[in-house]
Backbone as CSV, one residue per row, in Angstrom:
resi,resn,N_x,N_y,N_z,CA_x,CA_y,CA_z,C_x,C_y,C_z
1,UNK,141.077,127.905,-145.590,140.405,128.964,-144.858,139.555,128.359,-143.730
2,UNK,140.028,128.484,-142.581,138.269,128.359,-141.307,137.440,128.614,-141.677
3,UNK,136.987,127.902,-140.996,135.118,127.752,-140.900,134.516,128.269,-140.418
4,UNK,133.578,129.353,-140.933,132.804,130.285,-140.134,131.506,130.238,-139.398
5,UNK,131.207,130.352,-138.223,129.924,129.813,-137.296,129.265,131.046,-137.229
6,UNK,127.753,131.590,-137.507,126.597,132.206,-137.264,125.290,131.832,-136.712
7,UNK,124.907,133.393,-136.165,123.592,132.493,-135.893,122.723,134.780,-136.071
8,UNK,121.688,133.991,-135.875,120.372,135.635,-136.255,119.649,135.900,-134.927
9,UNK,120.082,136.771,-134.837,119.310,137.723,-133.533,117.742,138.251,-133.793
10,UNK,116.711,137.968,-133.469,115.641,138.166,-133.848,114.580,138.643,-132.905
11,UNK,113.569,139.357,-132.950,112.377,139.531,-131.834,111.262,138.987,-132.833
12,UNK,110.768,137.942,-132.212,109.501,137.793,-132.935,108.649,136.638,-132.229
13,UNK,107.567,136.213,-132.674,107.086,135.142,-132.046,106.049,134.505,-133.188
14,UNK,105.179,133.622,-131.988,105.096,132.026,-133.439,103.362,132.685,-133.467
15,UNK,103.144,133.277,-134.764,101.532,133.966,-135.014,100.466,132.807,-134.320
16,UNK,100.715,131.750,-134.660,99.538,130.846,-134.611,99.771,130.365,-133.217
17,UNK,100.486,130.391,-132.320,100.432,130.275,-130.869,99.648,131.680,-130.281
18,UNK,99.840,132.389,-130.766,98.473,133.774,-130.570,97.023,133.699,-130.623
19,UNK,97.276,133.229,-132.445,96.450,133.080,-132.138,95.408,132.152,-131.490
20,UNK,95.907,130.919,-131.556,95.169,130.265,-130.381,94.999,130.248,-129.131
21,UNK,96.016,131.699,-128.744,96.073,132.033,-127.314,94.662,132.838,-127.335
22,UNK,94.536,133.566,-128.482,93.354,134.353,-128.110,92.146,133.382,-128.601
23,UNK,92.142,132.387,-129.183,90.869,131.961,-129.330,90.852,131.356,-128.162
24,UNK,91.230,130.409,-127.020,91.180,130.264,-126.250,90.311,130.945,-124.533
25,UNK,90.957,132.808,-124.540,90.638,133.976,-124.673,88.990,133.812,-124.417
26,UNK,88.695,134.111,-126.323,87.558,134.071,-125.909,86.363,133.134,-125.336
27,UNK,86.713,131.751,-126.288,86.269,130.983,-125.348,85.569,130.730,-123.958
28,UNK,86.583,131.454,-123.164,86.491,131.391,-121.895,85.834,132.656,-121.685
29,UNK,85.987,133.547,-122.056,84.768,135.062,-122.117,83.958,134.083,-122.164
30,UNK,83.479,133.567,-122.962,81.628,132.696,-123.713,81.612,132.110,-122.479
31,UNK,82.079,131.455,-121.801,81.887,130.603,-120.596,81.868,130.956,-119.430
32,UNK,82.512,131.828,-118.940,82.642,132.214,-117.388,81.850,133.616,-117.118
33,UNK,80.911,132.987,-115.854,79.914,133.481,-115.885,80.266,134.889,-115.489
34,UNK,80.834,135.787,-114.922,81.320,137.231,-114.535,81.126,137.911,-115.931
35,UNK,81.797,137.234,-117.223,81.945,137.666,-118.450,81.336,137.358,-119.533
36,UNK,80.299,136.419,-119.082,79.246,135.810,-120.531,78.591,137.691,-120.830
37,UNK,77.485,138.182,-119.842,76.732,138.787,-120.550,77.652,140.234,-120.867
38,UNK,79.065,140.946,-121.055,79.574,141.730,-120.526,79.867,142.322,-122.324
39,UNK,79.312,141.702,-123.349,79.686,142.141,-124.696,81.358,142.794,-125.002
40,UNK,81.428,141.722,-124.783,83.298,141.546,-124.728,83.886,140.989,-126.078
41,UNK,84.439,141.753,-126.598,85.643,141.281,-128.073,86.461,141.551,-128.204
42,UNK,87.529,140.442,-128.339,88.742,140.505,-128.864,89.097,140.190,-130.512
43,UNK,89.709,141.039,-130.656,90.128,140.900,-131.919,91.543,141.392,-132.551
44,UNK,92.531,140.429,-133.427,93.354,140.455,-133.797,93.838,140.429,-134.724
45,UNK,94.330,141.762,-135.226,94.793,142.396,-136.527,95.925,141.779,-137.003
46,UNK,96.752,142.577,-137.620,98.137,142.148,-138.630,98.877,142.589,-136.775
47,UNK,99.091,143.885,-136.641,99.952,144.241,-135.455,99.350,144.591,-134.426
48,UNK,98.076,144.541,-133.976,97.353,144.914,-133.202,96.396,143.858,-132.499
49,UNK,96.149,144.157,-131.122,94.899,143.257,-130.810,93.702,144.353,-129.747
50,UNK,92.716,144.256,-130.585,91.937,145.480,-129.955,90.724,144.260,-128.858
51,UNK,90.517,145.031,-127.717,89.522,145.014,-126.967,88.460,145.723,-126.276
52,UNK,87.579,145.294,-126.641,86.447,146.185,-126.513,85.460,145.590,-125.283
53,UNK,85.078,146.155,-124.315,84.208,145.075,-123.701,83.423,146.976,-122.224
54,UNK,82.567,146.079,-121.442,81.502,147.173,-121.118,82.190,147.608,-119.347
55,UNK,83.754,147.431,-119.256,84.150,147.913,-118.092,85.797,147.805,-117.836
56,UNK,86.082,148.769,-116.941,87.466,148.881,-116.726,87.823,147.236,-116.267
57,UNK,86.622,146.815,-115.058,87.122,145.362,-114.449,87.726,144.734,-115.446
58,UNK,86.592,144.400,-116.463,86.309,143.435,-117.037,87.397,143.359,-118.277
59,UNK,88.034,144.571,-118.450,89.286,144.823,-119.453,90.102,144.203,-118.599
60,UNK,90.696,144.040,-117.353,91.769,143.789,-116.802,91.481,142.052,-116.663
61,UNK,90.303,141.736,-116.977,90.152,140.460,-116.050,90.648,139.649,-117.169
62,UNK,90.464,140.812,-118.804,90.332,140.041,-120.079,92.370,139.990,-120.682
63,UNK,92.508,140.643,-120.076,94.348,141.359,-120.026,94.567,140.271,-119.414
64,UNK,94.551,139.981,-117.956,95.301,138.723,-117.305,94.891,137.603,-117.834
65,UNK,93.526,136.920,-118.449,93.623,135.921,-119.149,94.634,135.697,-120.403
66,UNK,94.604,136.958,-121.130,95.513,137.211,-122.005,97.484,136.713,-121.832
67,UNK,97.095,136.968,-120.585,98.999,137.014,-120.542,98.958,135.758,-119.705
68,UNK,98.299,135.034,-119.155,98.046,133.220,-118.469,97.950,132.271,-120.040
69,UNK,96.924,132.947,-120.886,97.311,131.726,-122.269,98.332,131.740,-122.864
70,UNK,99.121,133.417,-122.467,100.258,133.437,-123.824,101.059,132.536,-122.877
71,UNK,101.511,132.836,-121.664,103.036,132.280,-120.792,102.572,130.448,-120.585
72,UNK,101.358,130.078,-120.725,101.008,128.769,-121.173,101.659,128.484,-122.651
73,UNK,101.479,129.300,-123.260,101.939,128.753,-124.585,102.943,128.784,-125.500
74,UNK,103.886,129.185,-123.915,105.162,130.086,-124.324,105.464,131.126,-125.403
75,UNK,104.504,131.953,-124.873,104.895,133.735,-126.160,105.563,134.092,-124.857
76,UNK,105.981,135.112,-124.926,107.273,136.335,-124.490,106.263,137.346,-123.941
77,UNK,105.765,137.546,-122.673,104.579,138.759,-122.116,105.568,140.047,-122.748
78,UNK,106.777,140.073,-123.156,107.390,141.344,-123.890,106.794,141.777,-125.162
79,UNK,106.077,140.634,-126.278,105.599,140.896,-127.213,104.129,142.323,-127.561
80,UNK,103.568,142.272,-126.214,102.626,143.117,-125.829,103.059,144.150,-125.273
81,UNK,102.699,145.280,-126.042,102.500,146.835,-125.761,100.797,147.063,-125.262
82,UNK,100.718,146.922,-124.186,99.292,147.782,-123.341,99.080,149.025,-123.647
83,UNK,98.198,149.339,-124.585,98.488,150.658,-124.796,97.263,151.921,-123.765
84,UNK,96.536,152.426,-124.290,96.372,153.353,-122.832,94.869,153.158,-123.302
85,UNK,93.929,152.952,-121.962,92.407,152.403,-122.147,91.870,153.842,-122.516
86,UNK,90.591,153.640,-123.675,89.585,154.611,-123.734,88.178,154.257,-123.903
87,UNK,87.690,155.563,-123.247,86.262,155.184,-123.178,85.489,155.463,-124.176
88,UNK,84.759,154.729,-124.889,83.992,155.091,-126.053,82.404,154.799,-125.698
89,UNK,82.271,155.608,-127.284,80.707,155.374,-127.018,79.529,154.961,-125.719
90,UNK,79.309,155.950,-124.971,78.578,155.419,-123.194,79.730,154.877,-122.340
91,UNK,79.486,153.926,-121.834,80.032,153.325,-121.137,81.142,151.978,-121.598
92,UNK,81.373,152.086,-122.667,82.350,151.055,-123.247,83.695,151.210,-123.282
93,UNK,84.364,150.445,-122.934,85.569,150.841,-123.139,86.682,150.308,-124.355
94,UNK,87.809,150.742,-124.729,88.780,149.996,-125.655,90.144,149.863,-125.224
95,UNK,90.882,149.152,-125.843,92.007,148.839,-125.247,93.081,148.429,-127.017
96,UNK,94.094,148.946,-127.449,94.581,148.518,-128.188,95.584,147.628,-127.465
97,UNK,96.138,146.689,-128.405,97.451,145.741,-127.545,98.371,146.279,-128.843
98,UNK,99.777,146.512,-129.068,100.609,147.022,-130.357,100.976,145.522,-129.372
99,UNK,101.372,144.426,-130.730,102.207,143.397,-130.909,103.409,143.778,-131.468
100,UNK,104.971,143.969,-130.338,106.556,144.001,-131.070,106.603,142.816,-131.828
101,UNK,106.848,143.348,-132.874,107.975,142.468,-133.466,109.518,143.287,-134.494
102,UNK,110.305,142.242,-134.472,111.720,143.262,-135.352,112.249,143.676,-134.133
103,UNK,113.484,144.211,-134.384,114.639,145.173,-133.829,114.661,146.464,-134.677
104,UNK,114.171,147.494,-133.896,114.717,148.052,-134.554,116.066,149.108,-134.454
105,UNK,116.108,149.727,-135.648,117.590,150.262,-135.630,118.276,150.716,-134.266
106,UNK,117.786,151.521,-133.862,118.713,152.391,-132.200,118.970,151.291,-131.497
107,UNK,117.807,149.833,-131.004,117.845,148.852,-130.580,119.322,147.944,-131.173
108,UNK,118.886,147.809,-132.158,120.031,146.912,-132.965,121.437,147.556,-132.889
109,UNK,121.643,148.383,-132.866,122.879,149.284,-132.535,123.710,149.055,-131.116
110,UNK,122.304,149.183,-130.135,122.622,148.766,-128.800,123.338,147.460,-128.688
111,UNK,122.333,146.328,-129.200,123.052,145.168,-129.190,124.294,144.946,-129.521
112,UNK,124.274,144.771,-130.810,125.678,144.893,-131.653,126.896,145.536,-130.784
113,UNK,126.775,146.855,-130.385,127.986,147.633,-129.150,128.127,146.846,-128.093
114,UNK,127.119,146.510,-127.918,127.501,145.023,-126.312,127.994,143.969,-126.606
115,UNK,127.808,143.322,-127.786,127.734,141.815,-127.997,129.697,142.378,-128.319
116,UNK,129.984,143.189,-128.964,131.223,143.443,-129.692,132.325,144.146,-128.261
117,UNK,131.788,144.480,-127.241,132.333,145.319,-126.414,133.211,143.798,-125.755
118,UNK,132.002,142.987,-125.053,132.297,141.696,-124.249,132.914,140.805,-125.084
119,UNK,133.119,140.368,-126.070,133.138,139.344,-126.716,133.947,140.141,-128.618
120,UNK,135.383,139.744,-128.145,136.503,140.623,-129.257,136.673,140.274,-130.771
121,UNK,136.703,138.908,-130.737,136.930,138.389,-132.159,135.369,137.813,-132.659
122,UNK,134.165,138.718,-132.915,133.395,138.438,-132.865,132.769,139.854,-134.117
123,UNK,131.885,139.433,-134.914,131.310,139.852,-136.022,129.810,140.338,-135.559
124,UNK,129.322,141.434,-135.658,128.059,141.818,-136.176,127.850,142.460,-137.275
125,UNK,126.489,142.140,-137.707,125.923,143.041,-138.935,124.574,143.163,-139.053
126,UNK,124.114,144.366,-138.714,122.812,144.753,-138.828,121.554,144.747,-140.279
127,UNK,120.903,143.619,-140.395,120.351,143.350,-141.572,118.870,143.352,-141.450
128,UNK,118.516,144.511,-141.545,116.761,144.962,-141.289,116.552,145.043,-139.932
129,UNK,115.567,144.039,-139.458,115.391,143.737,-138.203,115.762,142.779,-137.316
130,UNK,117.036,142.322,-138.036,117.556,140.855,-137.061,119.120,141.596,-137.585
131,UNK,119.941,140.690,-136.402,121.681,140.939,-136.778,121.881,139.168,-136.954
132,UNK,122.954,139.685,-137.769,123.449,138.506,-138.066,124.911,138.314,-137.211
133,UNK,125.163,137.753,-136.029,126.153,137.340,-135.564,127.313,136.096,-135.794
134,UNK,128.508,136.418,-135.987,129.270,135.186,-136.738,130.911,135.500,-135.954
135,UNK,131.303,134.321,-136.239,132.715,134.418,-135.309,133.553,132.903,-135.736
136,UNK,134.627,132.600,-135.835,135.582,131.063,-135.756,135.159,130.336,-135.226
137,UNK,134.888,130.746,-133.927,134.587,130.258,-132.571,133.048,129.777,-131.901
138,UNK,132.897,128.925,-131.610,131.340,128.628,-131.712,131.254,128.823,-129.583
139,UNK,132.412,128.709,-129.279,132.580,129.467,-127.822,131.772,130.649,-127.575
140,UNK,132.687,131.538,-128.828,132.156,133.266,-129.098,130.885,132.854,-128.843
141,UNK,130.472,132.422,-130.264,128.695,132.479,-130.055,128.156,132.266,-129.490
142,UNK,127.966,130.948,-128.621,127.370,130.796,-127.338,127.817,131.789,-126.356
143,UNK,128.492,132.163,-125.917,128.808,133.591,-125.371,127.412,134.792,-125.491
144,UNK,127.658,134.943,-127.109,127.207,135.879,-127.327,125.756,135.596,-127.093
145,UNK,125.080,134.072,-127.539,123.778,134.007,-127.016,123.389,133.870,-126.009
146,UNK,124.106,134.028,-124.575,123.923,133.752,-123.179,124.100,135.737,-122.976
147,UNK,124.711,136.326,-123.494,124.496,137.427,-123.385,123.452,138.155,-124.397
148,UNK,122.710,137.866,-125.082,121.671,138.628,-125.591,120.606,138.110,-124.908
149,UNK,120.441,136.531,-124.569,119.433,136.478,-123.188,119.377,137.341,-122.237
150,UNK,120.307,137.803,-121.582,120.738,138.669,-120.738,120.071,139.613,-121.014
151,UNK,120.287,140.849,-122.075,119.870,141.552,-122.951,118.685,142.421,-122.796
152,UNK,117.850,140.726,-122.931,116.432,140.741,-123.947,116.059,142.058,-122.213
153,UNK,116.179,141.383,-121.214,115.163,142.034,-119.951,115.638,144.152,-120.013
154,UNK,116.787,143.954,-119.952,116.858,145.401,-120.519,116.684,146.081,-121.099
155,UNK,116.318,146.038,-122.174,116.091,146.510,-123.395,114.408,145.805,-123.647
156,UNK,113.760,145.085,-122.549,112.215,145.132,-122.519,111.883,144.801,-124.127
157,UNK,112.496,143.630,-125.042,111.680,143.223,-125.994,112.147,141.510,-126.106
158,UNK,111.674,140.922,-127.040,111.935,139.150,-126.777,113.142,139.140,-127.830
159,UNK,113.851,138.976,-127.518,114.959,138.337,-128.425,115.372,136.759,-128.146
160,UNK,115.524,136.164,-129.512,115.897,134.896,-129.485,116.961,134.601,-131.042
161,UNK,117.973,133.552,-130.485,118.959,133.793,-131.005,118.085,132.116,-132.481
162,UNK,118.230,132.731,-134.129,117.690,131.422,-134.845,118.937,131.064,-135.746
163,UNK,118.697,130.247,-136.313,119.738,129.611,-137.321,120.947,129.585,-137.208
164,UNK,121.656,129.216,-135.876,122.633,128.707,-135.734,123.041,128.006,-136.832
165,UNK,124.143,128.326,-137.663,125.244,127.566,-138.441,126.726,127.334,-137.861
């Protein structure tokens, strides 16, 4: 019988490059003088990263530091959902960030119909939030992972192809 070649379609990224993106983050809040006295916090949940701080500027100034440590530290600026600023309590404002991670189903569907449309003697199977792609041909697969790169920008989430066998 041939030998069968796979590999896992995945959206996700590396937690602890976060979080040292955001300790970093703040850091630099504590230090730079525009933002020392501005009672500014970041903080980062299981799927969430909330910010709280005393101005619209000063949310955006804290957003672009945000997305300069992640693309330093190679995260995916796709991983971040901006979600919509509110004003609380006086003059404060908040900011949730929703962190993607997973494929999910309608997504995974999409893929799978493309990867199978371009590329004929070729296997998908949708298993939670990752597909498992497999084929004879290790051609196919590289194929198929030069086209889910492709992909990832359309469909606006990080996909990366793991465990090549």
């Amino acid at each position: 019988m041939a030998e069968s070649f796979s590999f896992d379609v995945v959206s996700d990224f590396e937690r602890q490059e976060l979080v040292n993106t955001l300790d970093q983050v703040k850091r630099e809040i504590s230090q730079r003088y525009d933002l020392k006295e501005t009672d500014t916090s970041v903080d980062l949940d299981k799927e969430y990263i909330y910010i709280f701080t005393n101005s619209e500027l000063t949310l955006n100034a804290v957003n672009d530091m945000i997305r300069q440590k992640a693309i330093k530290r190679n995260l995916s600026l796709k991983i971040f959902d901006f979600g919509e600023i509110e004003i609380v309590s006086g003059n404060k404002v908040k900011q949730t960030i929703l962190l993607k991670q997973g494929i999910k189903q309608e997504i995974a569907k999409k893929i799978s119909k493309n990867i199978r449309d371009h590329i004929k003697k070729i296997n998908v199977s949708i298993n939670g939030e990752t597909l498992r792609v497999s084929s004879k041909s290790k051609n196919d697969l590289q194929s198929a992972i030069k086209l889910v790169s492709n992909l990832e920008d359309s469909l606006n989430i990080p996909l990366k192809a793991s465990n090549f066998r």
